[in-house]
VOBAGU-907878 format. One record per residue (C-alpha): residue in three letters; chain; z, x, y. Coordinates in Angstrom, 1 decimal, decimal comma. Example, Ala and Ser with C-alpha at 12.3 -4.5 7.8 and 13.67 -1.06 7.14 Angstrom:
2
+------+-------+--------+--------+--------+
| roro | numar |     zz |     xx |     yy |
+------+-------+--------+--------+--------+
|  ALA |     A |    7,8 |   12,3 |   -4,5 |
|  SER |     A |    7,1 |   13,7 |   -1,1 |
+------+-------+--------+--------+--------+
This chain:
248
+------+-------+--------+--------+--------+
| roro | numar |     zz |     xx |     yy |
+------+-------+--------+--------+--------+
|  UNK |     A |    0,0 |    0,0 |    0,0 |
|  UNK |     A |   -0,6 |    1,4 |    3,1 |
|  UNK |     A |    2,4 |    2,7 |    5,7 |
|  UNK |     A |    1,3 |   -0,2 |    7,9 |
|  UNK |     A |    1,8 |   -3,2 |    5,3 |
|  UNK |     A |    4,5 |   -1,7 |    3,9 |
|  UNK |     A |    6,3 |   -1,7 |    6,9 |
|  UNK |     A |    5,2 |   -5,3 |    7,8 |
|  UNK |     A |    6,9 |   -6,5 |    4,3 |
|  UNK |     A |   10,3 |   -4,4 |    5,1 |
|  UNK |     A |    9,9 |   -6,2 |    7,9 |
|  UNK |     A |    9,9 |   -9,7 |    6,3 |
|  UNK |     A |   12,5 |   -8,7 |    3,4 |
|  UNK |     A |   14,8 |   -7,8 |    6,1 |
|  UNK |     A |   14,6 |  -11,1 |    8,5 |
|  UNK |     A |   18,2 |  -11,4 |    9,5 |
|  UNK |     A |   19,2 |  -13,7 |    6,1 |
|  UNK |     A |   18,2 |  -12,0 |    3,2 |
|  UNK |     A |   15,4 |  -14,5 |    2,0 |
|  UNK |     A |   15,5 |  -13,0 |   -2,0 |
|  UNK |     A |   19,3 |  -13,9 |   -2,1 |
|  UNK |     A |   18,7 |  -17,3 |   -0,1 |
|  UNK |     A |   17,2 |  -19,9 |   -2,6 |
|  UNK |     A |   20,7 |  -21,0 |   -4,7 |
|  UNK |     A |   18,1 |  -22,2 |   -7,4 |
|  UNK |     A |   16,5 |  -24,7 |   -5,4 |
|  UNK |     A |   13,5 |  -25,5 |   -7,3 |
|  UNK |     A |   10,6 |  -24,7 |   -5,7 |
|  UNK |     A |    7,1 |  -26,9 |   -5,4 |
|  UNK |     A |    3,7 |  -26,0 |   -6,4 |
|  UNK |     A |    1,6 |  -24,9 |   -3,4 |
|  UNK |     A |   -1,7 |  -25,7 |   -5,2 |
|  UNK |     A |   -3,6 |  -23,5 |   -2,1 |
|  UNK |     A |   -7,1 |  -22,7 |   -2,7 |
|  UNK |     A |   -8,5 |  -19,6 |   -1,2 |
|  UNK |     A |  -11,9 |  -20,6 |   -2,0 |
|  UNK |     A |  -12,1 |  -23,9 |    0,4 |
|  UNK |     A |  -13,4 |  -23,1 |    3,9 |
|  UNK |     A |  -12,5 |  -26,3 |    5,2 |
|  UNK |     A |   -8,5 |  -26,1 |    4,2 |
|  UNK |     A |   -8,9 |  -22,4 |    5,7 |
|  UNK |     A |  -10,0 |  -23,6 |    8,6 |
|  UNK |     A |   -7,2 |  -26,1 |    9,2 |
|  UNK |     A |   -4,3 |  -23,8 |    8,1 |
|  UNK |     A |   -5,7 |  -22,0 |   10,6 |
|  UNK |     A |   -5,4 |  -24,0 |   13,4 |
|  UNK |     A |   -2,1 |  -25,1 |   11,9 |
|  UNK |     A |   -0,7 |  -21,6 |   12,4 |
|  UNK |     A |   -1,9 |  -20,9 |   15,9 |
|  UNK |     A |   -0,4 |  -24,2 |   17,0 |
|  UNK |     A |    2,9 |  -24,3 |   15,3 |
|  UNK |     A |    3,6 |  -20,7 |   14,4 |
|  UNK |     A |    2,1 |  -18,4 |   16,5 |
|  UNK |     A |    4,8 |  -19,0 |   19,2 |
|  UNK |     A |    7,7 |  -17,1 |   17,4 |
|  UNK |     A |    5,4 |  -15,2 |   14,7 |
|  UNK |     A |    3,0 |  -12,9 |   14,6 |
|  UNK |     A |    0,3 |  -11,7 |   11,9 |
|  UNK |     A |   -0,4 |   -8,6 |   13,7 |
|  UNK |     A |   -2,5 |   -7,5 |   10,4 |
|  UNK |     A |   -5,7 |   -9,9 |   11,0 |
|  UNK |     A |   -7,7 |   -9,6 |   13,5 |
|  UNK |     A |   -9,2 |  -13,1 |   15,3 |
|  UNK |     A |  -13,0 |  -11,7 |   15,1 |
|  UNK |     A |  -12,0 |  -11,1 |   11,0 |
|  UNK |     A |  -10,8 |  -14,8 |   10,9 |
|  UNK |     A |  -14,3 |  -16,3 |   12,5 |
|  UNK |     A |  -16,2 |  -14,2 |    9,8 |
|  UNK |     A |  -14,6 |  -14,9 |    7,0 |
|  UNK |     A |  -14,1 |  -18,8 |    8,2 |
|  UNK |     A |  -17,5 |  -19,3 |    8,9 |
|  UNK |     A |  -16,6 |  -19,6 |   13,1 |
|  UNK |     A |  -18,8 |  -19,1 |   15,9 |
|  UNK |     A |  -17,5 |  -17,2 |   18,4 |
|  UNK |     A |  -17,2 |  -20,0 |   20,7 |
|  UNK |     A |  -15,3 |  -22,3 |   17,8 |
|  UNK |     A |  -13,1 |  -19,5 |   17,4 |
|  UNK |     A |  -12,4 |  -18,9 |   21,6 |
|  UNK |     A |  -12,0 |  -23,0 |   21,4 |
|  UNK |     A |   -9,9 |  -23,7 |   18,6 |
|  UNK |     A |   -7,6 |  -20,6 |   17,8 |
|  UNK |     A |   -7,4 |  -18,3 |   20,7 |
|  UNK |     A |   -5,6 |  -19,9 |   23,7 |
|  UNK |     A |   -3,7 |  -16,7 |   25,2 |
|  UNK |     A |   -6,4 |  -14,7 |   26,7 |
|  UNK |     A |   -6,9 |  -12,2 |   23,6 |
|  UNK |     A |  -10,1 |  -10,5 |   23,1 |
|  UNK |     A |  -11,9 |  -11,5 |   20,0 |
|  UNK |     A |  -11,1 |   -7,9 |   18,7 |
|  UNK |     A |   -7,6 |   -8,2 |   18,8 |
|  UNK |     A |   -5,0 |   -9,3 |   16,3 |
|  UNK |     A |   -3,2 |  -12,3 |   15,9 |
|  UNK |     A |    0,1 |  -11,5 |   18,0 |
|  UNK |     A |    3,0 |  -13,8 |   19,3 |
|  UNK |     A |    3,3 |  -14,6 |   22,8 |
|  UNK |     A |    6,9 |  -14,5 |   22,9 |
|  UNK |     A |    8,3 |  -11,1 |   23,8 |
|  UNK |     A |   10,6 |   -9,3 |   21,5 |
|  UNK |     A |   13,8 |   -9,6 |   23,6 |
|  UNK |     A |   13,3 |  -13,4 |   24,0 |
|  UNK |     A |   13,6 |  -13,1 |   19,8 |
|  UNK |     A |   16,1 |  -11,7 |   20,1 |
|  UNK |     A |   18,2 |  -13,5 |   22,2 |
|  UNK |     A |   17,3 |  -16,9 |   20,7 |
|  UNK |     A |   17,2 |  -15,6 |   16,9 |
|  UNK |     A |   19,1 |  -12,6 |   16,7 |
|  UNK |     A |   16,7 |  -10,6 |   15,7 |
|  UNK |     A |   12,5 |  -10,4 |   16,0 |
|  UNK |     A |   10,7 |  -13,2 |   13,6 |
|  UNK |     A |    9,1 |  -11,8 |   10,4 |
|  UNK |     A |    5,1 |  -10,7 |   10,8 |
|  UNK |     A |    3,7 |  -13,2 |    8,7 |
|  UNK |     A |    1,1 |  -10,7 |    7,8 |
|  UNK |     A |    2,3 |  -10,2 |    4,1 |
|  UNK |     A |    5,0 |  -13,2 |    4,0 |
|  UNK |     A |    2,4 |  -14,7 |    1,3 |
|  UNK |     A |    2,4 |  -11,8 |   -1,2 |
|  UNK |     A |    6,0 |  -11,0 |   -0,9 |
|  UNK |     A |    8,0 |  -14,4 |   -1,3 |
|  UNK |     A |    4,9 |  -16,0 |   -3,2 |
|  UNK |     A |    2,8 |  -19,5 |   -1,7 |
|  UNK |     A |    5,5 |  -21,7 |   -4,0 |
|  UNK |     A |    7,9 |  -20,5 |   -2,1 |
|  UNK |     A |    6,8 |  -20,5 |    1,4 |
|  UNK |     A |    5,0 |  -23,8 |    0,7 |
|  UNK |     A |    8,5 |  -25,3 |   -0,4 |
|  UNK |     A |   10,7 |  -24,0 |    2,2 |
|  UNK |     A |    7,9 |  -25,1 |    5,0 |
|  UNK |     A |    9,1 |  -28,8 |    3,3 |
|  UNK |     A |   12,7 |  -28,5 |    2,7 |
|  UNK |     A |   14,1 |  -28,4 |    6,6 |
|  UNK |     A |   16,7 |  -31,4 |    6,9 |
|  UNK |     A |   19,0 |  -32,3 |    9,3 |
|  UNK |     A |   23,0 |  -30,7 |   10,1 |
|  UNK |     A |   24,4 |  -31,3 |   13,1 |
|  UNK |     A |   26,6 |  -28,1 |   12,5 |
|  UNK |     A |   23,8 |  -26,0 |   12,4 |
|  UNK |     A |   22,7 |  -24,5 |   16,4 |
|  UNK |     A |   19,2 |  -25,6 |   15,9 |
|  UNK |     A |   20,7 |  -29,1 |   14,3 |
|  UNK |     A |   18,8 |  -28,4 |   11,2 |
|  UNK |     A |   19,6 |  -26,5 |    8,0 |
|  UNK |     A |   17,0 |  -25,4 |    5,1 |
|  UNK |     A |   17,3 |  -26,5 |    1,4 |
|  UNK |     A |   15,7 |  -23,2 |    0,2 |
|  UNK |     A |   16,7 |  -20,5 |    2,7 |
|  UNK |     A |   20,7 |  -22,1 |    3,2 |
|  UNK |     A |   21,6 |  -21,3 |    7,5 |
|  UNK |     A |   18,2 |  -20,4 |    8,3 |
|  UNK |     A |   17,8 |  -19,6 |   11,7 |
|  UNK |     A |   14,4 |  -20,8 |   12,3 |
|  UNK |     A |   14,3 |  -24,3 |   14,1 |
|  UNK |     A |   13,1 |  -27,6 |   12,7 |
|  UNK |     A |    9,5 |  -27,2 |   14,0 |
|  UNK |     A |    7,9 |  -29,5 |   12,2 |
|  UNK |     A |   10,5 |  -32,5 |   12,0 |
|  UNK |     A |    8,0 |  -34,1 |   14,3 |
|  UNK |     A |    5,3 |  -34,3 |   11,9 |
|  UNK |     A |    7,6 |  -34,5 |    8,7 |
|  UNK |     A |   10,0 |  -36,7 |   10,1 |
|  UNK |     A |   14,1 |  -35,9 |    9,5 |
|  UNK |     A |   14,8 |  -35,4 |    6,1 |
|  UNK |     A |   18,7 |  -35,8 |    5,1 |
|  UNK |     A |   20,4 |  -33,9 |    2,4 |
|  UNK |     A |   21,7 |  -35,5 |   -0,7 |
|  UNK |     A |   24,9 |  -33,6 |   -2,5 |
|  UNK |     A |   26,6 |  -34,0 |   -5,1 |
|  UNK |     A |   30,3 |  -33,3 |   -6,5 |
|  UNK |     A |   30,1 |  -30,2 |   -9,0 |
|  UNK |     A |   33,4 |  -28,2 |  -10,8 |
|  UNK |     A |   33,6 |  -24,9 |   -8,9 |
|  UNK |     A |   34,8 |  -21,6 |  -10,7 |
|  UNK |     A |   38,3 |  -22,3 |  -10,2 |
|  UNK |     A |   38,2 |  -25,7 |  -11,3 |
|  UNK |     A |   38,2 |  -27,3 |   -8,0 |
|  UNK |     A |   35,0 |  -29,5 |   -7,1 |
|  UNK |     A |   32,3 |  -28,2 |   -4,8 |
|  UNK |     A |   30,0 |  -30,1 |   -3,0 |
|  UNK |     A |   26,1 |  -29,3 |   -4,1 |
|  UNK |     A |   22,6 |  -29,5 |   -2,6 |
|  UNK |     A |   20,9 |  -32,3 |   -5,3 |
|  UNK |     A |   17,7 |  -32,9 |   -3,1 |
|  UNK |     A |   16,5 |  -34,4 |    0,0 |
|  UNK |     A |   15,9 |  -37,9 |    1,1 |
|  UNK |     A |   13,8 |  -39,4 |    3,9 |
|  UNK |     A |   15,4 |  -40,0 |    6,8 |
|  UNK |     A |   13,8 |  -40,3 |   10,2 |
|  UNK |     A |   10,1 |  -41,0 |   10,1 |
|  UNK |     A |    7,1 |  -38,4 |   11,4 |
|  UNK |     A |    3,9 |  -38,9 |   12,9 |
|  UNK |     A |    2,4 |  -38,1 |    9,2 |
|  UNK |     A |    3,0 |  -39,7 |    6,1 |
|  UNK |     A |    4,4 |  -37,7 |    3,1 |
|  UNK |     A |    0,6 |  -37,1 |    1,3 |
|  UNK |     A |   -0,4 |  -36,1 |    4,9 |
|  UNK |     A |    2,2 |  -33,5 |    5,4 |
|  UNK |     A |    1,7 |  -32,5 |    2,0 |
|  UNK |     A |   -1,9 |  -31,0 |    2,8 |
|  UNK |     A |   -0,5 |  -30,0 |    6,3 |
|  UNK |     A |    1,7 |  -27,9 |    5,0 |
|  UNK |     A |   -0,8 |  -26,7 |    1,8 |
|  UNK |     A |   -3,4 |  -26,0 |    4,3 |
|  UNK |     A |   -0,6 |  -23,6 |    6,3 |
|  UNK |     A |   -0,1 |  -21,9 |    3,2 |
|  UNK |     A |   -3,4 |  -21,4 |    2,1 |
|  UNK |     A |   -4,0 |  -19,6 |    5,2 |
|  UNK |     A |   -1,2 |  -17,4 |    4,9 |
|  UNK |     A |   -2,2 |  -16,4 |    1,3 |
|  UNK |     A |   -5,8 |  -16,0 |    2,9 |
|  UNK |     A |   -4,2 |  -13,7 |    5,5 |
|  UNK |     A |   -1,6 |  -11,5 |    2,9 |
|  UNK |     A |   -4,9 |  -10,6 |    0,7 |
|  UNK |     A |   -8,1 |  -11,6 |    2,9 |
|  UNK |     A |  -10,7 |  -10,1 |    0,1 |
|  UNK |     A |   -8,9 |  -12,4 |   -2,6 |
|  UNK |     A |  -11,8 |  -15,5 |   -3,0 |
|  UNK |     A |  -14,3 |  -12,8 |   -2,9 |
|  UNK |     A |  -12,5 |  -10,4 |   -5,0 |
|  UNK |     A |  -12,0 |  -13,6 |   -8,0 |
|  UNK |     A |  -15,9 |  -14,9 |   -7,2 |
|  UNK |     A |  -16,9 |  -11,1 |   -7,9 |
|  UNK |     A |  -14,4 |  -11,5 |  -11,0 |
|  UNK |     A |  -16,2 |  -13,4 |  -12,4 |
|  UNK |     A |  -19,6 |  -11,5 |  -12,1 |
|  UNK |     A |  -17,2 |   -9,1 |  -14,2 |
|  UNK |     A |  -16,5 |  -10,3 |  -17,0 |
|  UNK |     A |  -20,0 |  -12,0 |  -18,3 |
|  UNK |     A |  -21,5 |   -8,4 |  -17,9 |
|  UNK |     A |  -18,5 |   -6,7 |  -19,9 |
|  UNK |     A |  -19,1 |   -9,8 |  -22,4 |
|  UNK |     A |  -23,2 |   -8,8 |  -22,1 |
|  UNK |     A |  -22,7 |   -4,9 |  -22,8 |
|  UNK |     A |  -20,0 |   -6,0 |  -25,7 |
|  UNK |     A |  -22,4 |   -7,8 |  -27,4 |
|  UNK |     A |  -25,1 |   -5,7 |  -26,3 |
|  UNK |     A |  -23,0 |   -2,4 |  -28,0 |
|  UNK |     A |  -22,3 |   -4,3 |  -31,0 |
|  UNK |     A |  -26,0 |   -5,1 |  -31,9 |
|  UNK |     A |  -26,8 |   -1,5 |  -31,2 |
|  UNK |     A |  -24,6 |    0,2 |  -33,7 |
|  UNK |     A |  -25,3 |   -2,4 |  -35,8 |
|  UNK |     A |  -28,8 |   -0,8 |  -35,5 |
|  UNK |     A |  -28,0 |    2,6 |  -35,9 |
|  UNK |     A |  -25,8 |    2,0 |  -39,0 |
|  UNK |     A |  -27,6 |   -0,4 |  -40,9 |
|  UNK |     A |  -28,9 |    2,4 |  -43,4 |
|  UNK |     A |  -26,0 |    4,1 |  -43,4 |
|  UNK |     A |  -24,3 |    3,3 |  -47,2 |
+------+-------+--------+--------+--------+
């Protein structure tokens, strides 16, 4: 990996609460992204730049890389995805300065460069879904996935408020503890649940587009692969059939 990407995923693993330690078993959805579908590129990526762009960066992908490989003009791409005043050359950088973050979060949002690849599309499809309501939280929202997350509720307008469902469990020493069983909905969005559903599947499948950008290509080409090793396999076998058929 190079020094670059590797420093972008340190960057992510190390996003003040400690995202590998942070799930409690919740069980986590499946994303169901397809790489391959221009059209669900193309809204995760408007998705992003709307509703993530303003904490987050992905300071790994250019916006000219993003018109070529979603099939943009340039002037789609100026319209659509770049309202800051970047150039087309450069990469897709927050506008929010780090010492805002820092004040607000505690520390600088993860690059979402690599997010993907290291916590897996399951997993950031299902935390992007499990945000529900606690008024003791400061952002008044908690996470079912990543327990005292820091990062606000941003999509509870869209989602609508979800709120928690627990049950009583018997703790270690007997006593019982109150436990995350699922969420409920609560507080109605501006989409319904199968509409949120592909919002946020859309979101991810960008994301997984922008951790490995050469990955439809690279399973297309895959493909391609395999029925020639199958072709020279057979090919081989009929050949030394050949040149041993007189051999007792």
């Amino acid at each position: 990996m190079r020094p670059a990407r590797l420093l972008a995923a340190l960057v992510v693993l190390g996003w003040p609460i400690a995202l590998s330690a942070a799930t409690h078993g919740y069980p986590l959805l499946d994303a169901d992204t397809d790489v391959s579908s221009l059209a669900s590129l193309q809204r995760g990526a408007r998705n992003v730049v709307n509703y993530c762009l303003g904490c987050h960066s992905a300071r790994f992908m250019r916006y000219s890389q993003v018109a070529t490989d979603l099939a943009l003009t340039e002037e789609e791409l100026r319209d659509n995805l770049m309202f800051t005043g970047m150039r087309v050359y450069d990469t897709m950088l927050t506008s929010m300065p780090p010492e805002q973050a820092r004040e607000w979060f505690g520390n600088v949002p993860p690059d979402l460069s690599l997010i993907a690849r290291s916590r897996g599309v399951d997993y950031v499809y299902t935390y992007l879904k499990s945000f529900y309501g606690d008024p003791s939280r400061p952002t008044g929202a908690n996470n079912a996935v990543l327990a005292n997350t820091v990062m606000p509720y941003v999509l509870a307008g869209l989602q609508g408020v979800q709120q928690p469902r627990y049950e009583e469990k018997p703790g270690s020493n007997g006593e019982s503890v109150r436990h995350l069983a699922g969420l409920e909905s609560g507080t109605p969005g501006e989409l319904s649940a199968e509409e949120f559903d592909g919002f946020v599947r859309d979101t991810v499948t960008f994301l997984e587009y922008v951790s490995e950008p050469a990955k439809a290509q690279r399973r297309s080409l895959g493909v391609w692969v395999i029925l020639y090793l199958l072709m020279f396999t057979a090919f081989t076998y009929f050949l030394k059939k050949e040149y041993w058929k007189d051999v007792k």
